[in-house]
C-alpha positions in Angstrom: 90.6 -30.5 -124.6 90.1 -26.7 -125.6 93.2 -25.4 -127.5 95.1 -23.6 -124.4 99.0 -24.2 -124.4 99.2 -26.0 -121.0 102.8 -26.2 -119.2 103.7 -29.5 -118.7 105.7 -31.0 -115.5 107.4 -35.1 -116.6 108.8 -36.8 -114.0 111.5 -39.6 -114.1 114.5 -39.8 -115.6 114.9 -43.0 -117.6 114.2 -43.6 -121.3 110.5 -44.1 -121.0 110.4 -40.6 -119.5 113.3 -39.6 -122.7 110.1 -41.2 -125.5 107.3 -39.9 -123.0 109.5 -36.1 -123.3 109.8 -37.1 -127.3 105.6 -37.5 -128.2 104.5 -34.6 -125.5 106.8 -32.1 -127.7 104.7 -33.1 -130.5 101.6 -32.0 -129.0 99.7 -28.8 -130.5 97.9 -27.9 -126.9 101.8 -28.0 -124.8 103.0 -24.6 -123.5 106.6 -25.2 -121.8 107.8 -28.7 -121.0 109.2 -29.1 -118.1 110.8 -32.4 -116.5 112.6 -33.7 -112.9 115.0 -34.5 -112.4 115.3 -36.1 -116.0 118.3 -36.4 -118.2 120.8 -35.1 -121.4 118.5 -36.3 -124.0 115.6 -35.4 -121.9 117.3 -32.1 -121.1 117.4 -31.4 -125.4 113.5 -31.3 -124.9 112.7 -29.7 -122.2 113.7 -27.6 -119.2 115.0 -30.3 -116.6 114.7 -29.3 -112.7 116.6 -30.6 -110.0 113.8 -31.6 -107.9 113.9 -34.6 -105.6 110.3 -36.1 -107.0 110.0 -38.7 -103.5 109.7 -34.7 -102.4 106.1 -34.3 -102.7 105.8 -30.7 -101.0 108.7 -29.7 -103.5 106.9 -31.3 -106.5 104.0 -29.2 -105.1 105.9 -25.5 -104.8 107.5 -26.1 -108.5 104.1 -26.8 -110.0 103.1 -23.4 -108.1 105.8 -21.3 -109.0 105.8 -22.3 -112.7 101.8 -22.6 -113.7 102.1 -26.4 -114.4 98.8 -27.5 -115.3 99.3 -31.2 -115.7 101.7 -33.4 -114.0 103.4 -36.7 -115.8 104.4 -39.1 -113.2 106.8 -41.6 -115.4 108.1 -43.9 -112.8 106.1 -46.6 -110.8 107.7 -45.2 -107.0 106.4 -41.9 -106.8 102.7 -43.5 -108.1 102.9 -46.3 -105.0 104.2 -43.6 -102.3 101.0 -41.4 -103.1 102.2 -38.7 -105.3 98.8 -38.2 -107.4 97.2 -37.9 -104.5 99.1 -35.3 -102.8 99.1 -33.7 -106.3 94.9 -33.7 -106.4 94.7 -32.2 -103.2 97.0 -29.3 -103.9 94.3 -29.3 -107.0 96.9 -29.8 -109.3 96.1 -32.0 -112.6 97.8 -35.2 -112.7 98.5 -38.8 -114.7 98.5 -41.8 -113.0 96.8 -44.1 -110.4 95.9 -43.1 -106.7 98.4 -44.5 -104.0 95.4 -47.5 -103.3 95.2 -47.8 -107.1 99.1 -48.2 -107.2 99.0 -51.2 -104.9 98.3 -53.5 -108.8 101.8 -52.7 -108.5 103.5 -52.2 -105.7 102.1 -55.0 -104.2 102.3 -58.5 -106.1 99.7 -59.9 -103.4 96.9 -57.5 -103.3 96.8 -57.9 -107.2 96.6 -61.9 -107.0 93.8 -61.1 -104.2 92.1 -59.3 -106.6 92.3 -61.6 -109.3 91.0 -64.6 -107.2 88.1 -62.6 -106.3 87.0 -61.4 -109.1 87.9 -64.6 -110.9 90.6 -63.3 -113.2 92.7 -65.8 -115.2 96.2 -66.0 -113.7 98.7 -68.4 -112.4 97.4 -70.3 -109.1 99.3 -68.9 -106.0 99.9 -68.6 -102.5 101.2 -65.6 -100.5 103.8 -66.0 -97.5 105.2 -63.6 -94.9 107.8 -65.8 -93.5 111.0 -68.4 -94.8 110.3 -71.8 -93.9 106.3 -72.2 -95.0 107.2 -70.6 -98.4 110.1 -73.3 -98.6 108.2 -76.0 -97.6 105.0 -74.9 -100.4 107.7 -75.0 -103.1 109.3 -78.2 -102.4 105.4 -79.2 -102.0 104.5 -78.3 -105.6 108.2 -78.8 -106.8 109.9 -77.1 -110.2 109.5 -75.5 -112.4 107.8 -72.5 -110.1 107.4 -68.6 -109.8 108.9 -66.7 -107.2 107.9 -63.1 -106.8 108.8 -60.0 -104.0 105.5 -59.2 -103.6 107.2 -55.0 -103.5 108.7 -52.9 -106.2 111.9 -54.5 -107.3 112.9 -52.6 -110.4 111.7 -55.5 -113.0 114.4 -57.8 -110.4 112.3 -59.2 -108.2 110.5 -62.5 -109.9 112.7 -65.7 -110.2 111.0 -68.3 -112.8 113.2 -70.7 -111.3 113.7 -74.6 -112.9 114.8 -76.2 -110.3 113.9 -76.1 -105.9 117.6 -74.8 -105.4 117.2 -71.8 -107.7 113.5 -71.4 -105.9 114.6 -71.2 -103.0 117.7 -69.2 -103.5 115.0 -66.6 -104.4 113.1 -66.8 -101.4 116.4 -66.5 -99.2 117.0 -63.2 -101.0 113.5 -61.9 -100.7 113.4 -62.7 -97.1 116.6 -61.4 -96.2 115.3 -57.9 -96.9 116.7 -57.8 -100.4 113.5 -56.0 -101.8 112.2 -54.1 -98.8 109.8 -55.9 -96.1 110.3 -59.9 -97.1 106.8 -61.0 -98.4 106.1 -63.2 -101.5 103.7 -64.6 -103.7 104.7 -68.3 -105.1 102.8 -69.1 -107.9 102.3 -71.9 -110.6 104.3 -71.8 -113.7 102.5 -71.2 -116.8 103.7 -72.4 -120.1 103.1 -70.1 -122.9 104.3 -66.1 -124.8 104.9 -63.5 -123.1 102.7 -60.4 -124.1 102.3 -56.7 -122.9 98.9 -55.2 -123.4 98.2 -51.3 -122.6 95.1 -49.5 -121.7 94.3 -46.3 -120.6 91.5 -45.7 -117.6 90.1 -42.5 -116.4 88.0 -44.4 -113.6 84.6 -44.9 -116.1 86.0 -45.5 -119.8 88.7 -47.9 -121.2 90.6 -47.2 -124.1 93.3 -50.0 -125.3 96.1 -48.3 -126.4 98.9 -51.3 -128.2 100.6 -54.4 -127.6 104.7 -55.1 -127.2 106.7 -57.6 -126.6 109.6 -57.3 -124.0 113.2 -59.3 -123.4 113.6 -60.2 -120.1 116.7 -61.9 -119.8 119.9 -60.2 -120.3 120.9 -62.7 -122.5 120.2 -64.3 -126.2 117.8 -66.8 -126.8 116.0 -65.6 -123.9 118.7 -67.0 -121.6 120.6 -65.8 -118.2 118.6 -63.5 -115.4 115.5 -61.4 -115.4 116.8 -57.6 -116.1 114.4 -54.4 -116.4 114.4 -55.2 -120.3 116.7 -55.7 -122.5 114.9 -54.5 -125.7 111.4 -54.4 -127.5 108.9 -54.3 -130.0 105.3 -53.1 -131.2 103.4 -54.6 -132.1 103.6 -58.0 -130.3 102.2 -60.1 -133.4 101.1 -62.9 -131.2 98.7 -60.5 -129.6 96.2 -60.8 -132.1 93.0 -58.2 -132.5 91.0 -61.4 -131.1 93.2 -61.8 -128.1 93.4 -57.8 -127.5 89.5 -57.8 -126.9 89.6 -61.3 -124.5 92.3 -59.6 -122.6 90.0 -56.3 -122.1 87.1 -58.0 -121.3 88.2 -61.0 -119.0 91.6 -59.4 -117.2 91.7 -55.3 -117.6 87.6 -54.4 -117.7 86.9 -56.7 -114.4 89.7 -55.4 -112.2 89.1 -51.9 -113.5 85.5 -52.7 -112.1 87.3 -54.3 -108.9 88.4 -51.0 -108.1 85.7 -49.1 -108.5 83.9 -51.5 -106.4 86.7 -50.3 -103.8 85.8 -47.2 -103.8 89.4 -46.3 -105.8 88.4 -45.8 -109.4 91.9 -46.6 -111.4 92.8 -43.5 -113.1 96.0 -44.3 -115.8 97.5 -46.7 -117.6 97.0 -50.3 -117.0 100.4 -52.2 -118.4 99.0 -56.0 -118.4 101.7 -58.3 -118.3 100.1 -61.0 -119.8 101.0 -65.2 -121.4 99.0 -66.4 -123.8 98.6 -69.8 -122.2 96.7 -72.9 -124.5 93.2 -71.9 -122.1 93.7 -68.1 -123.5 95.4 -65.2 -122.1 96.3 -65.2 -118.5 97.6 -62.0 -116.0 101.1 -62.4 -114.9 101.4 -59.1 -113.2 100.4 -55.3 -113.5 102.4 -52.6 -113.8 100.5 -49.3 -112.7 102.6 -46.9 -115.6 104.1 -47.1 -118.8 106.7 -49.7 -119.7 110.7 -49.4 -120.3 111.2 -50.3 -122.7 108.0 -50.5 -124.4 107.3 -47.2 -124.0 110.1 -46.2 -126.8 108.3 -48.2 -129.4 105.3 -47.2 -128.7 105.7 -43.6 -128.7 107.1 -44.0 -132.1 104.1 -45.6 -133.4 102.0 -43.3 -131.9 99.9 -41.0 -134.3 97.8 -39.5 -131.7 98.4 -36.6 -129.5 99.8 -37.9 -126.3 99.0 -34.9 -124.3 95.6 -35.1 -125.1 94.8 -38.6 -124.1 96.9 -38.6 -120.9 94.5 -35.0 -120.0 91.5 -37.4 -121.1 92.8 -39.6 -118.6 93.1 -38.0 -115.4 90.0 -35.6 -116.1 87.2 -38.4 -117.1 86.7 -38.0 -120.6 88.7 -41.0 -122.2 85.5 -41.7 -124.2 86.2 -38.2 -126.8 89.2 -39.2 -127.7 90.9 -41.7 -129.9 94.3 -43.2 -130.5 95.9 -43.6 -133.5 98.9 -45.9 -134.1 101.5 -46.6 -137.8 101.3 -50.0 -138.7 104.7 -49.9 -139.5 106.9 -51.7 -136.2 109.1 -50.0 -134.4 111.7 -51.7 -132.5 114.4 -51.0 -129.3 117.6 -52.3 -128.0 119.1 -51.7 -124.7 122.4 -51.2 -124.1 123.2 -51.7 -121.0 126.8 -51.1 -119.3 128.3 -54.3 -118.8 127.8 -56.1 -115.6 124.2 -55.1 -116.0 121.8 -56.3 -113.7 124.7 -57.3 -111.7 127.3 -54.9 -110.6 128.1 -51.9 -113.0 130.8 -48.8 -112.9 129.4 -45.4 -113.9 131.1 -42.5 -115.6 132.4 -43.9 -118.5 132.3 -41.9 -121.7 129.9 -42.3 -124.6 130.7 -40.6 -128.2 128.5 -40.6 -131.1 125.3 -40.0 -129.5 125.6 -36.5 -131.6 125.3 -37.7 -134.6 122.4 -37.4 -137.8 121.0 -41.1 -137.4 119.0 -42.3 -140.4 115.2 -41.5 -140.8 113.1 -43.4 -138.4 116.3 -43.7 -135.6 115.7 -42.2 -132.3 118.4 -43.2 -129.6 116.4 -42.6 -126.0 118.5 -41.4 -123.1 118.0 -44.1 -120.2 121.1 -44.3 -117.6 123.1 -41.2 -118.6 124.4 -38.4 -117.0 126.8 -35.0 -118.5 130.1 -34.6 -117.3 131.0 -30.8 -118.2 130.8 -31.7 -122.0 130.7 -35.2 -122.1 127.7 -37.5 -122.3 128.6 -40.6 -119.7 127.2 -43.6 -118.1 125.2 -43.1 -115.3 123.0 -46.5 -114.9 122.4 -50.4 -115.9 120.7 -49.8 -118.9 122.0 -46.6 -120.2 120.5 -46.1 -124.1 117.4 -47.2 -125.9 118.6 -47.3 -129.7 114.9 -47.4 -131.6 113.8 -47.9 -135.0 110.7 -47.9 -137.0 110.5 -49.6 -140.3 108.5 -51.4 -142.9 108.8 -55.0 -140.8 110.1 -56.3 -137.4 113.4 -57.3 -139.0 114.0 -54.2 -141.6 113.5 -52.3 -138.0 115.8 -54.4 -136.2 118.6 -54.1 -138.9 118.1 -50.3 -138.7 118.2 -50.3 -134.6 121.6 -52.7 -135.2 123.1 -50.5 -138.0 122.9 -47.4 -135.1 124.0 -49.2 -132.2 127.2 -50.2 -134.3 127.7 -46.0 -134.9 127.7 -45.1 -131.0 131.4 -45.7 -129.3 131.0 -46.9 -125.9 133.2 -49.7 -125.0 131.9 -50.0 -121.6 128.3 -51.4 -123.4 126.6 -54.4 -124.2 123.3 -55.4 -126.3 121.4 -58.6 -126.5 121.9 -59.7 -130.8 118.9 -61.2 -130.9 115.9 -58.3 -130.4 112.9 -59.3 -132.4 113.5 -63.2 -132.8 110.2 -64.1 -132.2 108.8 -61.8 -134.4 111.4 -62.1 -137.2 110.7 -66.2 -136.5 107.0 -66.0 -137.2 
């Protein structure tokens, strides 16, 4: 990338788009940093815009008026509904997957398809478009079992459920029109760790990024429902170098081919949800962007200039450039305003959040909102307290120590970030 200031445009609002706003700031080639509709800690980094992004022709005129030369898209939505397309044609530089691309992850089925085809290891499966033959598979194979919408669901959408009741609970929701049209993919349940594995594509050239490890239950010892994340670290240590280059060469580089193959060449960030089964890794699902809340640790590990390898991305030339990480972990807790992923009041106030944390403490922005002066809840999981340190635990001990400074009665925190880690 030559060194020409380019003006950025980051879209989302949550606190991967506040740590996506955090590592573009660093970068030596950004001009003006722009971001929609975003947030207050976004908003200390860059010039928020009230644009509605599910708006492409809007999207389109702001890039115009205000000489954007490269467009962030943060959030998964805009990526299924086609944005980088409509971005392309306007000839406007962008990051992310096409809207056929997007389908690893707005669509739970066409990425099992995929994986079937192209003999990817993942869970066994079958897909159903109607009540009664999806219950009558389930009480075929019996519990445990893996119900998934097969649409976007926010991170709310898979049920690992232990017994039929709770399995088919799940499918009554998905088929009442819970997520969207009611379509689902039931598939075996694998025993195993949980693992999240990142890699950049520009259509040609892989590049793995790092690894994280995510909580997805909103409560401790892993217990309670599946929630968006409940905190997170990097990297995972169970993923080990070995494991990293298995997972590239038998899950990501295959359906990065699969696409091709297409005639869609995936252009972005592959975020492998993988299990680390006894047969060796195994896919449990794709996400087609960055992670929240992975993305927070990563972006604090990351040496590398973040503008330049998401430009390597979306124009073809991933193989120039390289990414450099700390080894030092960084690690994040959610706090989430309590009800979360159930039922949650907004507009309660948060104090503290202007404060001189200690080196190595950045407090992301996820769910918040200003009202006049005052920094309030505006969302289920509403900060992202982040630490890097010299080990998993000194990090999570750090993360803790700041959490305990910020006064918001209204919020809750899993205790427990990091136990696997800290364990091993």
């Amino acid at each position: 990338m030559q060194n020409e200031s380019t003006n950025v445009l980051l879209l989302g609002s949550g606190g991967r788009e506040h740590a996506l706003a955090f590592a573009l700031a660093k970068s030596k080639n950004l001009g003006k940093l722009y971001a929609a509709p975003g947030n207050p800690g976004i908003g200390k980094l860059a010039e928020l815009a009230a644009l509605k992004i599910s708006d492409h022709a809007a999207v389109i005129a702001f890039c115009k008026a205000h000489d954007i030369g490269f467009v962030v898209v943060g959030p998964e939505a805009p990526l299924v509904a086609g944005l980088v397309d409509d971005l392309n044609a306007a000839g406007i530089l962008a990051f992310g997957p096409s809207k056929f691309a997007a389908q690893l992850e707005g669509s739970k089925g066409f990425t099992k398809d995929i994986c079937a085809k192209y003999n990817i290891p993942t869970a066994a499966y079958q897909r159903f478009k109607a009540l009664a033959p999806a219950i009558a598979y389930v009480r075929k194979m019996g519990a445990p079992i893996v119900v998934k919408a097969d649409g976007l669901a926010a991170g709310k959408g898979v049920t690992v459920a232990s017994t039929l009741t709770e399995a088919e609970q799940a499918l009554a929701d998905i088929f009442s029109g819970r997520f969207g049209e009611g379509e689902c993919v039931v598939e075996e349940f694998l025993e195993g760790e949980e693992a999240s594995f990142f890699v950049l594509s520009d259509g040609f050239n892989l590049l793995a990024l790092t690894t994280a490890q995510d909580h997805k239950r909103v409560g401790e010892g892993d217990t309670g429902p599946n929630t968006g994340g409940m905190g997170a670290y990097s990297p995972a240590p169970c993923m080990t170098q070995a494991l990293c280059d298995e997972a590239l060469e038998t899950i990501v580089r295959p359906t990065a081919k699969a696409l091709t193959a297409m005639g869609h060449p995936y252009k972005g960030v592959f975020y492998a949800g993988l299990i680390l089964t006894k047969q060796g890794p195994k896919l449990i699902e794709y996400n087609a962007r960055f992670g929240d809340p992975e993305t927070q640790v990563m972006m604090m590990r990351l040496e590398s200039d973040l503008l330049e390898l998401l430009m390597a991305t979306a124009t073809g030339t991933l193989k120039n450039v390289q990414a450099k990480w700390r080894d030092e972990p960084a690690l994040t807790v959610v706090v989430a305003a309590k009800g979360y992923p159930g039922e949650i009041e907004k507009g309660s106030h948060i104090n503290g959040l202007n404060q001189e944390f200690e080196n190595g403490v950045e407090v992301f922005h996820a769910g918040t909102a200003l009202d006049g002066e005052f920094i309030v809840a505006n969302g289920g999981r509403v900060l992202n307290v982040t630490a890097l340190s010299a080990t998993v635990k000194d990090a999570q001990k750090k993360a803790y120590a700041a959490v305990d400074l910020i006064n918001w009665k209204d919020g809750f925190c899993r205790r427990d970030i990091g136990w696997r880690a800290i364990q091993k």
